[in-house]
C-alpha positions in Angstrom: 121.8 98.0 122.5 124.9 99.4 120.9 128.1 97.7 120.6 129.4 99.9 123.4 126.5 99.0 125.8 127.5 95.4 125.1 131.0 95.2 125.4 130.5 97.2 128.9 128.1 94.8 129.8 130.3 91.6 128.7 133.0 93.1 131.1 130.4 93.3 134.1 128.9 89.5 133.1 132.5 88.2 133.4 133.3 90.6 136.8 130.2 88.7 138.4 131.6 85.4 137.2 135.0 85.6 138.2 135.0 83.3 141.4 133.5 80.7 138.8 136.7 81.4 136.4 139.1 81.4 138.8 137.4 77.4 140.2 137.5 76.7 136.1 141.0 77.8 136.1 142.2 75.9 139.2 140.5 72.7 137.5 142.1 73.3 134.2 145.5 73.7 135.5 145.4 70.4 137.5 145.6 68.8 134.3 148.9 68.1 133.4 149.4 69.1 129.4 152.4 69.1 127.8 152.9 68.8 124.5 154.0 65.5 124.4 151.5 64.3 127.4 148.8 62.9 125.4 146.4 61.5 128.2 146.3 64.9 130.0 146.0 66.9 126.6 143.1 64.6 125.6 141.3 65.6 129.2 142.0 69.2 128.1 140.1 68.8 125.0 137.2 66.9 126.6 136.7 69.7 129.2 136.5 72.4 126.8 134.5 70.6 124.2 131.6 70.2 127.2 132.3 73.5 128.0 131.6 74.9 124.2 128.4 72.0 123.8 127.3 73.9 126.7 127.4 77.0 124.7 125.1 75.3 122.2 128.5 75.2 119.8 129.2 72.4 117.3 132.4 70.5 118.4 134.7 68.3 116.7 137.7 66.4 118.0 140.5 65.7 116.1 142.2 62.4 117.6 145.4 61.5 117.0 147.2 58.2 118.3 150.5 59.5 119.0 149.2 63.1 119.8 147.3 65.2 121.8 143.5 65.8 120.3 142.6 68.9 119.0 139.7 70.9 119.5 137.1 73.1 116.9 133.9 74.6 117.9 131.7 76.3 115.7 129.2 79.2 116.9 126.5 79.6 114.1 125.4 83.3 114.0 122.5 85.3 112.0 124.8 86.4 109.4 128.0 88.4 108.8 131.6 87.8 108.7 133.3 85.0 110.0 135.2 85.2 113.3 138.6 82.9 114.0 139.9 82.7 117.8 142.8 81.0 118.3 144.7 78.8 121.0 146.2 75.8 122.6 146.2 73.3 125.3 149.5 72.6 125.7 152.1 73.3 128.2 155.8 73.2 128.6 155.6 71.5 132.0 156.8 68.3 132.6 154.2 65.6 134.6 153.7 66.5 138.4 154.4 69.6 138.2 149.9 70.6 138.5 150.5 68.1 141.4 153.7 70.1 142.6 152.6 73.7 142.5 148.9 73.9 142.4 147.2 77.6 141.7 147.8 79.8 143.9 145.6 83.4 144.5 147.5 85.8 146.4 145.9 89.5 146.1 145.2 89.8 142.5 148.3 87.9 140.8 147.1 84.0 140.3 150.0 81.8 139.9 150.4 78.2 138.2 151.7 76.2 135.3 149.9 77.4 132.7 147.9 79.8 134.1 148.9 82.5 131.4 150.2 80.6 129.0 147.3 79.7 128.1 144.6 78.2 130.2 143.5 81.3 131.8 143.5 83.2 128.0 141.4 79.5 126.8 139.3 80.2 129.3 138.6 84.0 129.2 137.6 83.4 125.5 134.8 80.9 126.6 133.4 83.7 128.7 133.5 85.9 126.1 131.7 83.3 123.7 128.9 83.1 127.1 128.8 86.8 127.6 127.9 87.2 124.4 125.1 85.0 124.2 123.5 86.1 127.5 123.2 89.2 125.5 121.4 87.4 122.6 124.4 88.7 120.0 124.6 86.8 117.5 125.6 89.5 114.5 127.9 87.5 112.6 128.3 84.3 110.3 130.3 81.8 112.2 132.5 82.2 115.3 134.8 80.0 115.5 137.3 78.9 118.2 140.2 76.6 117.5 142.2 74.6 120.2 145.1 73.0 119.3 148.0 70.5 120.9 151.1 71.0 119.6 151.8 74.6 119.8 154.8 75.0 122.1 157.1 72.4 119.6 158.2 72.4 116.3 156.9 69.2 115.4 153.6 70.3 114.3 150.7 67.8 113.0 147.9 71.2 113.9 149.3 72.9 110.6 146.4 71.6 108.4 143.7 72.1 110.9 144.5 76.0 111.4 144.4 76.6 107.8 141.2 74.6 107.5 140.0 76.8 110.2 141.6 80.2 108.5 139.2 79.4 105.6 136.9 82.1 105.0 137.3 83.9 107.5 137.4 87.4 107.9 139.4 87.6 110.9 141.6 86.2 113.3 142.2 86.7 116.9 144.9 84.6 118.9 144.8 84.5 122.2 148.2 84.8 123.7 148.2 86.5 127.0 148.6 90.6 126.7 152.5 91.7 127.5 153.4 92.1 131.5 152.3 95.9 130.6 148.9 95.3 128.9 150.1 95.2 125.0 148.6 93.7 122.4 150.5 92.2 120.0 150.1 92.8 115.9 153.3 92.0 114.4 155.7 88.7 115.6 159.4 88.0 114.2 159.2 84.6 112.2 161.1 82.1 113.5 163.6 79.0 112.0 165.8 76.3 113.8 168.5 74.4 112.5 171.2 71.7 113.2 174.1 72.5 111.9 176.3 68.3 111.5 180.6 68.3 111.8 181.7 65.1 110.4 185.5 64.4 110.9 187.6 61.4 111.7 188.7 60.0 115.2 192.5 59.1 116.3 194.4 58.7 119.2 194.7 61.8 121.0 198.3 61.0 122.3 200.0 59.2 120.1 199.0 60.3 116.7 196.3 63.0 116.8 197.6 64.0 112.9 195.3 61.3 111.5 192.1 62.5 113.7 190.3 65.6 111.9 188.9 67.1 115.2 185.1 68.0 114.1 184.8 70.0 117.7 187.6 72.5 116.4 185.8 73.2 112.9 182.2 73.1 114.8 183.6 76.0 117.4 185.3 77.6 114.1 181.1 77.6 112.1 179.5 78.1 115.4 181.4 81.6 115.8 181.1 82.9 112.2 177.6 82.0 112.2 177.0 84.2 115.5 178.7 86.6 113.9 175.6 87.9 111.7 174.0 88.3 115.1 172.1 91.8 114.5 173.0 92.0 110.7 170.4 93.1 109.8 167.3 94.9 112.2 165.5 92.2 114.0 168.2 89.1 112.9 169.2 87.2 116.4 171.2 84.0 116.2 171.0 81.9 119.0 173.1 78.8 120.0 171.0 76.6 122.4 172.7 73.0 122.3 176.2 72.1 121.4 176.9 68.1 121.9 180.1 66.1 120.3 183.1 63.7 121.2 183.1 60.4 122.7 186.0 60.6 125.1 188.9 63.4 126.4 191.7 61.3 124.8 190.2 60.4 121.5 189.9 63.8 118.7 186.3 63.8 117.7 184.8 62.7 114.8 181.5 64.0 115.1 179.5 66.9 116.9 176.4 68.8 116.4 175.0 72.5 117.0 171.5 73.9 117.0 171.0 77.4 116.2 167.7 79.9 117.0 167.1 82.1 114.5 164.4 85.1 114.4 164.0 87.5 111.8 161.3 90.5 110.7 161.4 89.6 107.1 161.1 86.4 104.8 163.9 88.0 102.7 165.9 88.0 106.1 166.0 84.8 106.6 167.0 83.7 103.1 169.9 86.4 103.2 171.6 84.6 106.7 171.0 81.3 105.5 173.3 82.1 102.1 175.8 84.3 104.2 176.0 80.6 106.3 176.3 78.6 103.2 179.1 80.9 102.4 180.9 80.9 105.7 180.6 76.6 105.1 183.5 77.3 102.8 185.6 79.1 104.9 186.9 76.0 107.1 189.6 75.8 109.9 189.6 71.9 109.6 190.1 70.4 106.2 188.3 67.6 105.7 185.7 68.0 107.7 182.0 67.2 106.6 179.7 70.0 107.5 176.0 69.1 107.1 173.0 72.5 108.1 169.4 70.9 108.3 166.7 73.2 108.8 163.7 71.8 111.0 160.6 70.7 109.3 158.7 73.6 111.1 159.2 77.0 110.5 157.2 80.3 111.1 157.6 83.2 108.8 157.1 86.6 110.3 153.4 88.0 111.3 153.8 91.1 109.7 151.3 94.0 110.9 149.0 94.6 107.7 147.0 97.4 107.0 144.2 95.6 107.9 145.6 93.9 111.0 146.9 98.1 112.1 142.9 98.6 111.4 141.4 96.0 114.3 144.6 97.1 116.5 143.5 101.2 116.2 139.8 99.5 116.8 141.0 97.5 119.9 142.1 101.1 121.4 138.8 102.4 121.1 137.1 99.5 122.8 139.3 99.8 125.5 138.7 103.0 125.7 135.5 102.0 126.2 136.0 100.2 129.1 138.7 102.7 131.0 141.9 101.6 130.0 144.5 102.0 127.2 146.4 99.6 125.1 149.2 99.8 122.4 150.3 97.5 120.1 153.8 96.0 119.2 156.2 93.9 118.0 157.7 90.7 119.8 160.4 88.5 119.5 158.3 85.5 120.5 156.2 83.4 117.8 152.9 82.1 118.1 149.6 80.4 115.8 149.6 83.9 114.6 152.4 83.9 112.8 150.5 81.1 110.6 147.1 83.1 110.4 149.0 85.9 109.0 150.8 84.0 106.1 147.0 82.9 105.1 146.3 86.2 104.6 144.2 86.9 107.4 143.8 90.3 109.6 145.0 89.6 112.9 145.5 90.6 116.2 147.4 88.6 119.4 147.8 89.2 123.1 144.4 89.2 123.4 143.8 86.9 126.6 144.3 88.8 130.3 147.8 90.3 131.5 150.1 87.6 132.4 153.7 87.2 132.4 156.9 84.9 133.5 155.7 82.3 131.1 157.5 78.6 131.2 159.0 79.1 134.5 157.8 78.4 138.4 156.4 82.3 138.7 153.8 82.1 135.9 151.2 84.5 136.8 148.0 86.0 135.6 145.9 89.0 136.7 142.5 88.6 138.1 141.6 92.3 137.9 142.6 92.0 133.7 140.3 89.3 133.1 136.8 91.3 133.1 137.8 94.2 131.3 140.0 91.6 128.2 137.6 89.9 128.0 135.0 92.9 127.0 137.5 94.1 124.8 137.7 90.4 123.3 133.8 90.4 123.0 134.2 93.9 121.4 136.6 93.0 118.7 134.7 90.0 117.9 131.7 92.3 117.0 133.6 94.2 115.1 134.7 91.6 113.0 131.7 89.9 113.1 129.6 93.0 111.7 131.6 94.3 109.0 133.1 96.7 110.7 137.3 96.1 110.2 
């Protein structure tokens, strides 16, 4: 059987599944899994490791006291390249809300927390991984499929696992749900945070506001010029999320805070804003203020599309082609695990889990009718890889 004939045939396996994905999904997303929920992130991680033993794959769990568990299962094949997927069992939701708004099916959409982003994308790649093997494939060295805990923070502990994972491997494939209209992703705008610290001195607003340095002015005074790169160069967005400072209306404040979002297409970006900052640090309204910019610990450099990434996205057209539908590829303002594949130097594709959309809010959604034919072009790109092919 070709590798047309079986990506056809994985799409039909998981069409005569689906009522059995849909139950898996509904179970899944009664979990609650936040990132910083350990007990309901460790029952993720339990349910899919049964899930992959079940699939006759060697499992490991990576426990963590303070964190969620992670998840690695390894498929051995008959020989050929090594095959990464990629994703994570973590949510943004807070606890109760699987209780509060449990999946709903109405037509084709399926709604719930996490249902796209990306229990439903988990779960499609599982019936990839079964598809497969009810097809006796098994053309390639190792297939591995990585679940991690931590993905929607910055405060990563995953880091070292992913590149552990990333280790000879030939390629990647993360499994973000497609775009609202069916992309795929193969390039992502890296990604930074920082705190930006005004450290003034207090005094009596009334009666002698003279001796107070007010560290609200000078923050306002930064927070504007750094805004003002905004667009600077192609891709650069500067985004001011939290502002806090002051202790009281009467009393000038002697300390306040700012936390900036920045994204950006090139490495070489982001070092250019961050001196055009330190420059504009000079430039203060309020003498004698102390102005302190920390960058986070984590940061994500851009997942620029390689030749060898634009290779396996031209392939995934094909494959879809295959199975009756087309797909582009593109660029997104949003980061992901891909963004760290790509740095290791890794072809790599994203937004490859079923159509989905309105991620981290009450209308999450996912498309039933996209989950049969993603995951046959899932299957077909892990042939590909898997044979030699990219």
């Amino acid at each position: 059987m070709n590798i047309q004939s079986l990506v056809l045939s994985a799409e039909r396996y998981t069409k005569q599944h689906l009522s059995r994905y849909i139950e898996e999904l509904c179970a899944l997303c009664a979990i609650d899994s936040g990132s910083y929920y350990k007990p309901g992130l460790d029952t993720m991680a339990a349910w899919l490791a049964a899930r992959m033993r079940d699939l006759k794959m060697e499992v490991t769990i990576s426990e963590h006291e303070r964190w969620g568990n992670d998840l690695f299962g390894v498929l051995h094949g008959e020989g050929g390249d090594n095959i990464l997927l990629v994703g994570h069992t973590d949510t943004v939701y807070p606890v109760g809300t699987a209780a509060a708004r449990p999946v709903q099916v109405e037509g084709d959409t399926i709604y719930g927390p996490g249902v796209c982003d990306m229990k439903g994308c988990i779960l499609s790649a599982l019936y990839a991984i079964e598809a497969l093997l009810a097809t006796d494939y098994r053309s390639f060295g190792e297939l591995r499929f990585l679940c991690v805990s931590d993905e929607e923070i910055h405060d990563r502990h995953s880091k070292s696992l992913l590149q552990q994972a990333c280790q000879d491997c030939q390629g990647a494939l993360v499994l973000e749900a497609a775009r609202a209209n069916g992309d795929i992703v193969s390039a992502r705008k890296g990604n930074t945070w920082y705190t930006l610290t005004a450290r003034g001195h207090s005094a009596h607003a009334g009666v002698e506001p003279e001796k107070g340095r007010n560290a609200i002015v000078e923050l306002a005074h930064q927070t504007l010029q750094f805004s003002s790169l905004n667009g600077w160069r192609e891709g650069v967005t500067i985004n001011t999320g939290i502002v806090s400072g002051g202790t009281a209306t009467n009393v000038v404040p002697d300390c306040a805070e700012v936390h900036f979002d920045l994204r950006f297409l090139h490495a070489q970006d982001r070092i250019a804003t961050e001196q055009c900052w330190w420059k504009m640090m000079q430039q203060q309204r309020v003498l004698g203020v102390e102005l302190e910019l920390v960058t986070a610990p984590d940061f994500r450099e851009p997942m620029e599309c390689s030749s060898e990434s634009l290779k396996l996205a031209t392939r995934a057209q094909e494959i879809a082609s295959w199975l009756g539908f087309s797909v582009t590829h593109t660029s997104t303002g949003g980061t992901s695990d891909a963004n760290y594949v790509s740095g290791y130097g890794i072809p790599v594709l994203d937004g490859l889990g079923p159509i989905g959309g309105l991620d981290h809010s009450p209308d999450e959604y996912l498309l039933a009718s996209s989950v049969a034919p993603r995951t046959g072009l899932l299957v077909g790109l892990i042939m590909d890889i898997g044979a030699h092919a990219v």
